[in-house]
C-alpha positions as CSV (number, residue, x, y, z in Angstrom):
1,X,0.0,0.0,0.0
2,X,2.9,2.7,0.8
3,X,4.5,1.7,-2.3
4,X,1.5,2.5,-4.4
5,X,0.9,5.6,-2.5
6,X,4.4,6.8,-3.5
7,X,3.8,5.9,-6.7
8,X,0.5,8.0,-6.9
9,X,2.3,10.8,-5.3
10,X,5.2,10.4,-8.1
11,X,2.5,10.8,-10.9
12,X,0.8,14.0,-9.5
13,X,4.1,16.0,-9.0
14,X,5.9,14.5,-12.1
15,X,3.4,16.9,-14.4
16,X,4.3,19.8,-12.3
17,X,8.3,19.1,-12.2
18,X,8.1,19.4,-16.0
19,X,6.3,22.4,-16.6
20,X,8.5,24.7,-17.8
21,X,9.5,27.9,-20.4
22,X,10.2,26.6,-23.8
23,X,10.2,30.0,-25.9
24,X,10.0,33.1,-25.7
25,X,10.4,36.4,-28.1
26,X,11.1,40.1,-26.2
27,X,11.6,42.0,-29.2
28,X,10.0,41.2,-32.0
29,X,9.5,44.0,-34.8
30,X,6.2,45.5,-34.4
31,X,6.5,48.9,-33.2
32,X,6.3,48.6,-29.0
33,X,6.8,44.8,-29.0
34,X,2.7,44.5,-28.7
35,X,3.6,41.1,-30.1
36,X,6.4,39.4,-27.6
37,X,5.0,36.0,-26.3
38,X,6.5,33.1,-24.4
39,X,5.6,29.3,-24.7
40,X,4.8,27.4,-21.6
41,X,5.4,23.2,-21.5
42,X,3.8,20.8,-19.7
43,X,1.2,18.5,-18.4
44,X,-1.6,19.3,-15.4
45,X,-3.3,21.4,-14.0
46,X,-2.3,25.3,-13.9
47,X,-3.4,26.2,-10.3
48,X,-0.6,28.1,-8.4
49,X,1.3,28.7,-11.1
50,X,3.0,32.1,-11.6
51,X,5.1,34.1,-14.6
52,X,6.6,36.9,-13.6
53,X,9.5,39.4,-14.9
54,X,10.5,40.9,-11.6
55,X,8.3,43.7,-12.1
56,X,4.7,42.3,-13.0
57,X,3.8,39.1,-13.6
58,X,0.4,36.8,-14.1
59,X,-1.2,33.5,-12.9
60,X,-4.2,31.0,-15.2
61,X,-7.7,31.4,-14.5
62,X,-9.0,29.0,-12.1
63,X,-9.2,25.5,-13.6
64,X,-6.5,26.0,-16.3
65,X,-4.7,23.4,-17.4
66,X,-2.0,22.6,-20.1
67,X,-1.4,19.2,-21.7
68,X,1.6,20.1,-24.6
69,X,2.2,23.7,-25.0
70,X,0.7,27.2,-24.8
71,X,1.0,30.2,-26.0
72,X,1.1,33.8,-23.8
73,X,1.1,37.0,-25.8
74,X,1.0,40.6,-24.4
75,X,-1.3,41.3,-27.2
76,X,-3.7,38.6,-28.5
77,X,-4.3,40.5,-31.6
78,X,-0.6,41.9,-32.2
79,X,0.4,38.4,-32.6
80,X,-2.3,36.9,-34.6
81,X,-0.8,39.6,-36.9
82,X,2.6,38.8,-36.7
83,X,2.0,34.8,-36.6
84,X,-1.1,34.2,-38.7
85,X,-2.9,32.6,-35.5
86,X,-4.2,33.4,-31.9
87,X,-2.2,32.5,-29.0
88,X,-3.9,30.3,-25.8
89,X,-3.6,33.2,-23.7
90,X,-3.2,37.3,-23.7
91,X,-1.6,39.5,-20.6
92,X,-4.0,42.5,-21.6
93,X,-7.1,42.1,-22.8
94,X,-6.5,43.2,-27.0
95,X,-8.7,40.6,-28.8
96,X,-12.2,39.6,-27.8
97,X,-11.5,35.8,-29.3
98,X,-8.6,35.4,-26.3
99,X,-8.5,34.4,-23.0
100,X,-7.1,36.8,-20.8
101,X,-4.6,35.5,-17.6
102,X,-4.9,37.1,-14.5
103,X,-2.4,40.1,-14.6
104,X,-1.1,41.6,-11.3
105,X,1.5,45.1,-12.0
106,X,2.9,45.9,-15.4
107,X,4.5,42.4,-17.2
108,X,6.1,43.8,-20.3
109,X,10.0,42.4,-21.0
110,X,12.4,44.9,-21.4
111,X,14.4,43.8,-25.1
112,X,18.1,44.6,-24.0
113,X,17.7,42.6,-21.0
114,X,15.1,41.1,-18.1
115,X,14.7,37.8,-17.2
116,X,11.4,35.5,-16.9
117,X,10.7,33.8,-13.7
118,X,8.8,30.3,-13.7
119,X,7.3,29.6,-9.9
120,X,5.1,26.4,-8.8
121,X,3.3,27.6,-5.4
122,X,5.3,30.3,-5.0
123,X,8.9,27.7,-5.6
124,X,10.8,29.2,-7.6
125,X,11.1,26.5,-10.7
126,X,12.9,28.0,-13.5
127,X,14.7,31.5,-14.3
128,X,16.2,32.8,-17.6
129,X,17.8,36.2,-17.6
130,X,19.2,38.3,-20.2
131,X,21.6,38.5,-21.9
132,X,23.3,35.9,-19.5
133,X,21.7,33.2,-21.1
134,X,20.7,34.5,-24.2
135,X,22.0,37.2,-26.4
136,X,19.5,40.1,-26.9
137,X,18.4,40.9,-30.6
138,X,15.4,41.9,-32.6
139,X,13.5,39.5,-33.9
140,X,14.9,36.5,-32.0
141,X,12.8,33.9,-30.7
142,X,14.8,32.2,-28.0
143,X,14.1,28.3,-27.8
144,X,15.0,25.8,-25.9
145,X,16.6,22.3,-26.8
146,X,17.4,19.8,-24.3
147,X,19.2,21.8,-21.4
148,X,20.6,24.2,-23.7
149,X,19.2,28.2,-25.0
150,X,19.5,28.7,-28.6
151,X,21.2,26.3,-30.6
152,X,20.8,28.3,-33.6
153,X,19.4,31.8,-34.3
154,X,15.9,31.2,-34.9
155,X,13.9,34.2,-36.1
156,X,10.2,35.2,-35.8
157,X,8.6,32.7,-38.7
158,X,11.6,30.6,-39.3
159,X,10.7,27.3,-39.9
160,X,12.1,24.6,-38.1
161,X,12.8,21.7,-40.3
162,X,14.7,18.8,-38.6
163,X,17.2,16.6,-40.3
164,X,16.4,13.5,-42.4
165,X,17.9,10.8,-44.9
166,X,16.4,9.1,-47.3
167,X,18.2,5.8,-49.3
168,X,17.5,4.3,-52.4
169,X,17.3,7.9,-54.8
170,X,18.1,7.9,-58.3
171,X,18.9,10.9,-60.3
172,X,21.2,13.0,-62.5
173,X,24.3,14.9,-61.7
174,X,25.4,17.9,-63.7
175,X,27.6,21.2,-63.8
176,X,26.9,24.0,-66.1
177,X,28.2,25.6,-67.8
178,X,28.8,22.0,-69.8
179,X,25.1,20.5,-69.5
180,X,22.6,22.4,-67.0
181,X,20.1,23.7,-69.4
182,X,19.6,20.3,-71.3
183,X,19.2,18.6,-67.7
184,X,16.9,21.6,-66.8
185,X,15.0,21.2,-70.1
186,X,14.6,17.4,-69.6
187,X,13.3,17.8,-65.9
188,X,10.4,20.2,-66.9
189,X,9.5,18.2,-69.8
190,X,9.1,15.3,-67.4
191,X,6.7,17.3,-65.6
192,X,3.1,16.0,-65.7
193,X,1.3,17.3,-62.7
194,X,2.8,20.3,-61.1
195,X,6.4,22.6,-60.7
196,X,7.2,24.1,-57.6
197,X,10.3,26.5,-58.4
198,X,11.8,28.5,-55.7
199,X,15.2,30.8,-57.0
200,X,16.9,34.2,-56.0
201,X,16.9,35.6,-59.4
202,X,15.4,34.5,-62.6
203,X,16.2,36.1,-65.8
204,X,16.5,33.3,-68.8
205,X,13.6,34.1,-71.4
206,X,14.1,30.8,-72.3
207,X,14.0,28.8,-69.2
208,X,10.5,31.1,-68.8
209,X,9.2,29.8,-71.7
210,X,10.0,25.8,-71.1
211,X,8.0,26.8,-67.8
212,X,4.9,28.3,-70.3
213,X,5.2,25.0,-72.2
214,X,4.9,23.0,-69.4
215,X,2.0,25.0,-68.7
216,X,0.3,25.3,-71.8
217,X,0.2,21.5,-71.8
218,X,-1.8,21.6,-68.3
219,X,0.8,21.9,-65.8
220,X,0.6,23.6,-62.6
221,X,3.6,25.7,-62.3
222,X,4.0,27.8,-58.9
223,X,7.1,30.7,-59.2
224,X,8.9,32.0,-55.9
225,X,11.2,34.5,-55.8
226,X,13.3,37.0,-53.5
227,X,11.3,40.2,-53.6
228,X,14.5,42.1,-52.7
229,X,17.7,41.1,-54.0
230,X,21.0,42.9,-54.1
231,X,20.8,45.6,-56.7
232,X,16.8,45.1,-56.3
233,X,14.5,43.1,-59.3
234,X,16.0,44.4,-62.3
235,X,13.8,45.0,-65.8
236,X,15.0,41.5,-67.1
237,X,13.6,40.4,-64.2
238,X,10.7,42.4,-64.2
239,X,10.3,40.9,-67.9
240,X,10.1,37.0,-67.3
241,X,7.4,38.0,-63.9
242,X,5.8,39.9,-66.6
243,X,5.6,36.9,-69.6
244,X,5.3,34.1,-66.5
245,X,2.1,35.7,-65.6
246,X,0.8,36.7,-69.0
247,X,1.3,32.8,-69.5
248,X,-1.1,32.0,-66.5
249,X,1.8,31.6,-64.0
250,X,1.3,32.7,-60.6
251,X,4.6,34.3,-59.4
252,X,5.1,36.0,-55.7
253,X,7.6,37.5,-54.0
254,X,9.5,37.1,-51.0
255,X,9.7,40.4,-48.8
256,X,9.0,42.7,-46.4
257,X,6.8,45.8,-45.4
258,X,5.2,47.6,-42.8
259,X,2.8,44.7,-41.8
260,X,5.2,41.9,-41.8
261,X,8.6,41.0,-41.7
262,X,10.4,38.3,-44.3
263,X,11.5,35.6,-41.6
264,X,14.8,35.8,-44.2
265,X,17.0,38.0,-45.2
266,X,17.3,36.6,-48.9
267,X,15.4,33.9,-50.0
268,X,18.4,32.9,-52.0
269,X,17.5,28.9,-52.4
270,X,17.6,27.3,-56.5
271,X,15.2,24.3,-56.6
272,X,12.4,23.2,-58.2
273,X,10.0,20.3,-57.0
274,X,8.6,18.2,-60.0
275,X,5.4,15.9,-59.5
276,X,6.3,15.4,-56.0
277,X,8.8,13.0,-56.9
278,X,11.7,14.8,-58.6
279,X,13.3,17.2,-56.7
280,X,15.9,19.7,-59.2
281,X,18.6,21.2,-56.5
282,X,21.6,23.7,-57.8
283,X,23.6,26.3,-57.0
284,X,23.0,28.4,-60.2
285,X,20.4,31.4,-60.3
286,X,17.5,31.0,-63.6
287,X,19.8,33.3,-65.8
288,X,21.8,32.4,-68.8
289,X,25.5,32.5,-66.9
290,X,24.2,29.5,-65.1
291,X,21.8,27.7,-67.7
292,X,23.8,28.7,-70.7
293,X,23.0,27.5,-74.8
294,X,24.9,24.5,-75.5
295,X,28.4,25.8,-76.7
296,X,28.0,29.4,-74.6
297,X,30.4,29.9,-71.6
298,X,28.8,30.5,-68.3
299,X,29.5,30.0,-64.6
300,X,30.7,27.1,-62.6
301,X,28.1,25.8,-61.0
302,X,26.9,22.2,-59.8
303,X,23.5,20.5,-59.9
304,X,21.5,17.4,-58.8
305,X,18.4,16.1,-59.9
306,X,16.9,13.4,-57.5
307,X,14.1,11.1,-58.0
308,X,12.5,9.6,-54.7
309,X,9.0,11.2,-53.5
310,X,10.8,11.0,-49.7
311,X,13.4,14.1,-50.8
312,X,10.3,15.6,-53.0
313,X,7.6,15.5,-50.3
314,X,10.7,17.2,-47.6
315,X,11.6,19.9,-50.0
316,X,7.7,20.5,-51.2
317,X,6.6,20.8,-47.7
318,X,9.6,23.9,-47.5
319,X,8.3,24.9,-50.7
320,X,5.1,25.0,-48.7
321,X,6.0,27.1,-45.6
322,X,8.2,29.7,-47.6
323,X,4.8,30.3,-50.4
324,X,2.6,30.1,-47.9
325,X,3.9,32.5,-45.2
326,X,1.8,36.6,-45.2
327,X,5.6,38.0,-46.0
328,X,4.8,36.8,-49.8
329,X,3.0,38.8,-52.0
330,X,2.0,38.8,-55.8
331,X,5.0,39.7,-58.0
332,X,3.6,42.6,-60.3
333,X,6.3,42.1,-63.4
334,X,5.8,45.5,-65.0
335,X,9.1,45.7,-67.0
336,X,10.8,44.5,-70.4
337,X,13.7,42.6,-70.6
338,X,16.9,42.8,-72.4
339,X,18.6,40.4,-74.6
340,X,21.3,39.3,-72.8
341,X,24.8,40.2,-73.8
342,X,26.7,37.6,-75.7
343,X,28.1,34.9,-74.5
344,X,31.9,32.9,-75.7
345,X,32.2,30.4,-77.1
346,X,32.7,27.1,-74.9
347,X,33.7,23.6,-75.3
348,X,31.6,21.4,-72.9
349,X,33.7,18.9,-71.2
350,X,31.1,17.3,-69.0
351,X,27.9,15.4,-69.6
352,X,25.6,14.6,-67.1
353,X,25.6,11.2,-65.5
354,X,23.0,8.7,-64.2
355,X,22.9,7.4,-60.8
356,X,21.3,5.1,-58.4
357,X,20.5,4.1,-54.6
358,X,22.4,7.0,-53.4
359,X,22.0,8.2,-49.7
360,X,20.7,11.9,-49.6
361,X,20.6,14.1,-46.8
362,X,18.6,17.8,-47.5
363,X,20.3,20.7,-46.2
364,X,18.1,23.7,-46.0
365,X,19.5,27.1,-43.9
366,X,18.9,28.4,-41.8
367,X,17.2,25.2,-40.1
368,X,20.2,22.6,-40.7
369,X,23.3,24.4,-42.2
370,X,25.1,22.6,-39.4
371,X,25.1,19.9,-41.7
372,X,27.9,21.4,-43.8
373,X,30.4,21.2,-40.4
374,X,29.0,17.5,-39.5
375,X,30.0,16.5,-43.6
376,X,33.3,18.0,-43.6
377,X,34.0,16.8,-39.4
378,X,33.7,13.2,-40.9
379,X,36.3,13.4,-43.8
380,X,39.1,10.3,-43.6
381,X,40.7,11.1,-46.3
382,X,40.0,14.2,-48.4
383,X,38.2,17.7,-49.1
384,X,37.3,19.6,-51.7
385,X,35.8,23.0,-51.4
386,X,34.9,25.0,-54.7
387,X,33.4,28.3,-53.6
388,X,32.0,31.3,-55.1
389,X,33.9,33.1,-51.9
390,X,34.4,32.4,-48.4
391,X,33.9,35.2,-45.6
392,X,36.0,35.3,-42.4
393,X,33.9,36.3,-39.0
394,X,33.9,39.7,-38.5
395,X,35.8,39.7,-35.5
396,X,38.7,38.1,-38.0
397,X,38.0,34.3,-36.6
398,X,37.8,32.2,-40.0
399,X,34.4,31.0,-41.0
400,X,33.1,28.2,-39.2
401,X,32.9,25.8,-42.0
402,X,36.5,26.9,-43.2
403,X,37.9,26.3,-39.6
404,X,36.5,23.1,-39.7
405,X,38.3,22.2,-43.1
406,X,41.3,23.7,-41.0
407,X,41.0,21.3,-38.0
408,X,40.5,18.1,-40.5
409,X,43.5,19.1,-42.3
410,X,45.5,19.3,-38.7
411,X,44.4,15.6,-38.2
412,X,45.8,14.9,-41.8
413,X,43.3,14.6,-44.0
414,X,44.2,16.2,-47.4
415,X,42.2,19.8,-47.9
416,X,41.9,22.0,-51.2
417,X,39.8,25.2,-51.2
418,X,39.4,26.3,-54.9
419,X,37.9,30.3,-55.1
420,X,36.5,32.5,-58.1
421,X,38.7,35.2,-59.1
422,X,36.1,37.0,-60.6
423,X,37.1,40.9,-59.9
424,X,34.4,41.6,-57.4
425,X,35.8,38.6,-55.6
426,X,39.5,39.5,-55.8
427,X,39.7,44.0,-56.4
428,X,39.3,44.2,-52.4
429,X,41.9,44.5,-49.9
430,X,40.4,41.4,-48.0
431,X,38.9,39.0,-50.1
432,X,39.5,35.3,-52.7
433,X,43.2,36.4,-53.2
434,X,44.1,37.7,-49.4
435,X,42.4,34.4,-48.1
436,X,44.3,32.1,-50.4
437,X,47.5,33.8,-49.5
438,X,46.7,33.8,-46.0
439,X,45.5,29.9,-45.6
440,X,48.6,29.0,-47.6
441,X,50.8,30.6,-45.2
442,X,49.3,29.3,-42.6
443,X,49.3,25.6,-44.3
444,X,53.4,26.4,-44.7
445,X,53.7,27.2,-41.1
446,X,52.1,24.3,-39.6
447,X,53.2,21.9,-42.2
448,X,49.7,20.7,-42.8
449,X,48.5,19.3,-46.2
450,X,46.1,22.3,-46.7
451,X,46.4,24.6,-50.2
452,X,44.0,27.2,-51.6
453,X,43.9,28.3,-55.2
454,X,41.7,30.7,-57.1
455,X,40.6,29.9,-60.3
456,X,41.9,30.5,-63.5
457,X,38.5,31.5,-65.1
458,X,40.7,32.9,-68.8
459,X,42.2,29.5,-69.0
460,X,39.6,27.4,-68.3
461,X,37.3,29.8,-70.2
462,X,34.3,30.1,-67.7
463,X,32.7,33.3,-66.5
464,X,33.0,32.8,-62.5
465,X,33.1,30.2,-59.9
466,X,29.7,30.5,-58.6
467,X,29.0,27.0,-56.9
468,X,29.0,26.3,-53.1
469,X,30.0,23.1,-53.1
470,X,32.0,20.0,-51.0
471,X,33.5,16.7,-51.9
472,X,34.6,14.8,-49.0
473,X,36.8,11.2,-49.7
474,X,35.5,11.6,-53.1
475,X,32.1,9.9,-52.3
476,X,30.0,12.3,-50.2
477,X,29.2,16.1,-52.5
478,X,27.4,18.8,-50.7
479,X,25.2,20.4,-54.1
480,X,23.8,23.9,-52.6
481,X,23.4,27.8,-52.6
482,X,24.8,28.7,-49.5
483,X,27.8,30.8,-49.4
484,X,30.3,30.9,-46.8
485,X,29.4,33.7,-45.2
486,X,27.7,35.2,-41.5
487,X,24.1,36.0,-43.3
488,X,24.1,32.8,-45.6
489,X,23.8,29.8,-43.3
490,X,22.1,31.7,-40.2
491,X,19.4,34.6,-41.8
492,X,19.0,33.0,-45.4
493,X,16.5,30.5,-47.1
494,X,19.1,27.9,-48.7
495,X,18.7,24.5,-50.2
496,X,21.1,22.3,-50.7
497,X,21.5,18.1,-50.5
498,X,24.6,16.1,-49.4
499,X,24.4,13.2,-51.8
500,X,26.4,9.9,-50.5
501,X,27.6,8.0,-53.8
502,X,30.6,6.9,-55.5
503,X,29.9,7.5,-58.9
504,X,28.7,11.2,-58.0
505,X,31.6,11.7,-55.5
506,X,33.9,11.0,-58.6
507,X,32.0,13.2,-61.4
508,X,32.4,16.2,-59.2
509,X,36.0,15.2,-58.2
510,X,36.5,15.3,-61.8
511,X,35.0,18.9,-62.5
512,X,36.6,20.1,-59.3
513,X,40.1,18.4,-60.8
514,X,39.5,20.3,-63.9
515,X,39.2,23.9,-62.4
516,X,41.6,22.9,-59.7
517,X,44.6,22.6,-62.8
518,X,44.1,25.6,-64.6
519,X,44.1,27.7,-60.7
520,X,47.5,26.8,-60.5
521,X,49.2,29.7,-61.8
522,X,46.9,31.5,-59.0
523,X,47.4,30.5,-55.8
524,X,47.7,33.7,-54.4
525,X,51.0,33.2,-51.7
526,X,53.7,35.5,-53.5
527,X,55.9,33.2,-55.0
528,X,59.4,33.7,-57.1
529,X,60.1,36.1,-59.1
530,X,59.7,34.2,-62.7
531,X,61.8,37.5,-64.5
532,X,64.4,38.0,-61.9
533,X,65.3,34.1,-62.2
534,X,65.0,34.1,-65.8
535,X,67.6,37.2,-65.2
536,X,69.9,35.3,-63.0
537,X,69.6,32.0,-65.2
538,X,70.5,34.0,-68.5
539,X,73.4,35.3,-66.2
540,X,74.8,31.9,-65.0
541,X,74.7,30.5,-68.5
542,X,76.4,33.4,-69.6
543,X,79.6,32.9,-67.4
544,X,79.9,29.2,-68.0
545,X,80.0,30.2,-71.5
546,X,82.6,32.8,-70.8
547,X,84.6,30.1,-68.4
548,X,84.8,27.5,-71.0
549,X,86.1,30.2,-73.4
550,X,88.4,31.1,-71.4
551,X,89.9,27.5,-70.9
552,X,89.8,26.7,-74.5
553,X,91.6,29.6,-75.3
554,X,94.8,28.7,-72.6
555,X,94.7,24.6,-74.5
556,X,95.0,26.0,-78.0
């Protein structure tokens, strides 16, 4: 009998011991924070439970009780703006459809720093304070994982995708310039049902128009683009929004205004989501640098086409939450474009390949950029990094996903960093050229087998290096669009895939082998003077030709 008491006694006061503050946002961007909230967790009943900032605070009405989470706003209807949705519960009484807690003093959390006190019958169960435990900025929802405060930056209507693999996917592999727009060509052709296309930029009459095909012949084709890219949507751009609706296409936009905020800063992801079972993934913007005509120069990019409804179904259901969200609007597409400018000629050196049963893991920033760190942690043997550009911190740290090439490479495992010497990638004082000298010298000092290059674009006759990608022991390839930067990885809406297969480990080890031999000539640590040793050589020569004068002169 005592033992079952103590066991009924366990289950009333387990409920209670796990109650507990799971989220909470201080300073979110409406005007006045109307809109901060915090999430309560937990099971049972709600009597003699307390919230309070130090200054006000609130307790349920009687016979409240949570079983999962709930939601406490300071204004019911600020945050049914902000989030689409009511919360449980409101500190003042703003919307008619919310239940109000019982408020006792001012509760209003300061954004630079406060702290939220959890009590149980006046017990003092949980505290967070800030910025000790969290840093203070706008727009930050502060979560918590396990035992531990913000794991990543999350930001007000972030999504929160979690990590997943999926075996047994078929699919294509590709690079442009040398073959992206026939793979593109062939994968909207394919289409029978519906497209889903998500890009930063998109400026290719022609890649609009196999889109109108596909449409004319009774597909449902879906556009998304960043409403506010660098530079802004220029008139070619304006153009293909302005044909793409004409043709019955919807296209929105991505942004912000003075009713919501974008939950990114770019929406700068490239893929498109075919019949939910194809799933087109690349680093390349919809303009003709990246989706050149067969024999036209272009940029460096890398692409992936899988076929598994698994890797469709995760990145339509991101498709899903970006389109779907109140910061997207209807694109208007009021412009004309321009032809674009002509293209070199180019001698393709790469077809696309077939695969099969390949591993693939989606990578989609911010939610699981950590990825990248975890893909290259793992390396045995050897990484290759082909980058558009690579960003140190700005307190002069490298870049996380650089340092952790660095740290494999200190353990021995063989690292080449290939950049684009593009001139707005190498006219700075500290950018592609600086870095390579730097990492070199660093490699040198340490004696580790680390070397960084930048491209030779002339002799390998491409535009730019514009992919983001990783090859680790030749078998595992990161395909994405996220540069390696501060914003890209933490504020951005990337896509990407790590794709586990032998056959496409090796036709990217190939490409990257290609551009890695013609960067040789720039790798960017000042090396010897070719004219002063052709000077001394010329020199040298010149004596031994006077000294064997000389001797033949004193035989004769």
């Amino acid at each position: 009998m005592r033992r079952l008491s103590f066991l009924l006694i366990l289950l009333l006061i387990s409920p209670v011991a796990a109650l507990q503050i799971i989220e909470f946002c201080p300073d979110p961007y409406l005007s006045g924070d109307p809109d901060e909230y915090l999430v309560l967790e937990g099971t049972g009943s709600l009597e003699g439970v307390v919230i309070s900032d130090g200054e006000g605070g609130f307790r349920f009405p009687a016979g409240s009780c949570i079983s999962g989470q709930l939601v406490i706003a300071r204004d019911g209807a600020a945050y049914l703006l902000t989030h689409g949705k009511d919360p449980d519960f409101e500190v003042y009484d703003y919307s008619a459809s919310v239940p109000d807690v019982v408020r006792n003093g001012n509760f209003q959390l300061s954004n630079s720093g406060d702290q939220l006190m959890l009590y149980e019958h006046n017990r003092l169960v949980q505290e967070i304070v800030w910025p000790r435990d969290v840093a203070a900025r706008q727009g930050q929802v502060h979560f918590l994982e396990g035992d531990t405060w913000d794991p990543r930056v999350l930001m007000i209507g972030q999504s929160r995708f979690a990590p997943a693999v999926f075996t047994g996917v078929d699919g294509v592999a590709f690079t442009a310039p040398d073959c992206s727009l026939e793979v593109y060509e062939d994968a909207v052709e394919s289409a029978g049902d519906t497209i889903l296309v998500n890009v930063y930029e998109f400026t290719s009459p022609g890649m609009a128009q196999d889109l109108l095909n596909a449409r004319s012949r009774g597909v449902e084709v879906t556009v998304l683009l960043e409403g506010g890219p660098v530079g802004g949507i220029s008139d070619e751009e304006q153009g293909i929004i302005g044909i793409l609706r004409d043709g019955g296409i919807p296209v929105s936009l991505m942004t912000s205004d003075d009713r919501v905020h974008a939950p990114y800063r770019f929406d700068h992801a490239k893929f498109m989501v075919i019949d939910a079972a194809m799933v087109f993934v690349t680093s390349e913007n919809f303009k003709a640098n990246g989706f050149p005509e067969p024999g036209r120069s272009g940029n460096r990019g890398w692409g992936i086409v899988l076929e598994h409804p698994g890797v469709a179904g995760y990145f339509r259901e991101v498709f899903s939450y970006d389109a779907g969200g109140a910061w997207v609007v209807p694109a208007g597409g009021t412009g004309g474009f321009r032809d674009e400018q002509f293209r070199p000629a180019y001698r393709a050196e790469f077809s696309p390949i077939r695969f099969t049963n390949a591993t693939v893991i989606p990578v989609v920033a911010p939610d699981t950029s950590h990825l990248v760190e975890y893909l290259i942690s793992q390396a045995e043997e050897s990484i290759d990094i082909e980058q558009a550009y690579i960003t140190n911190q700005s307190d002069g740290s490298f870049n996380p996903f650089l340092d952790c090439a660095l740290q494999a490479a200190r353990r021995g495992v063989r690292v080449r960093v290939l950049l684009d010497s593009y001139y707005y990638n190498t006219e700075g004082e500290e950018d592609n050229d600086e870095l390579v000298a730097v990492l070199n010298t660093l490699a040198l000092r340490e004696q580790i087998p680390f070397e960084a290059r930048c491209a030779d674009l002339a002799g390998n006759n491409l535009e730019k290096i514009h992919t983001k990608g990783v090859i680790v022991d030749r078998k595992q390839v990161l395909i994405s669009s996220i540069n390696w930067n501060t914003n890209s990885p933490t504020f951005n809406r990337e896509a990407g895939v790590i794709i586990d297969h032998p056959d496409v480990g090796e036709y990217f080890s190939r490409v990257f082998e290609d551009d890695w031999e013609a960067g040789g000539a720039n790798r960017g640590v000042p090396g010897p003077d070719l004219r002063k040793i052709g000077i001394a050589a010329a020199v040298v020569a010149l004596l031994v030709l006077l000294w064997i004068w000389r001797r033949k002169s004193v035989w004769w």
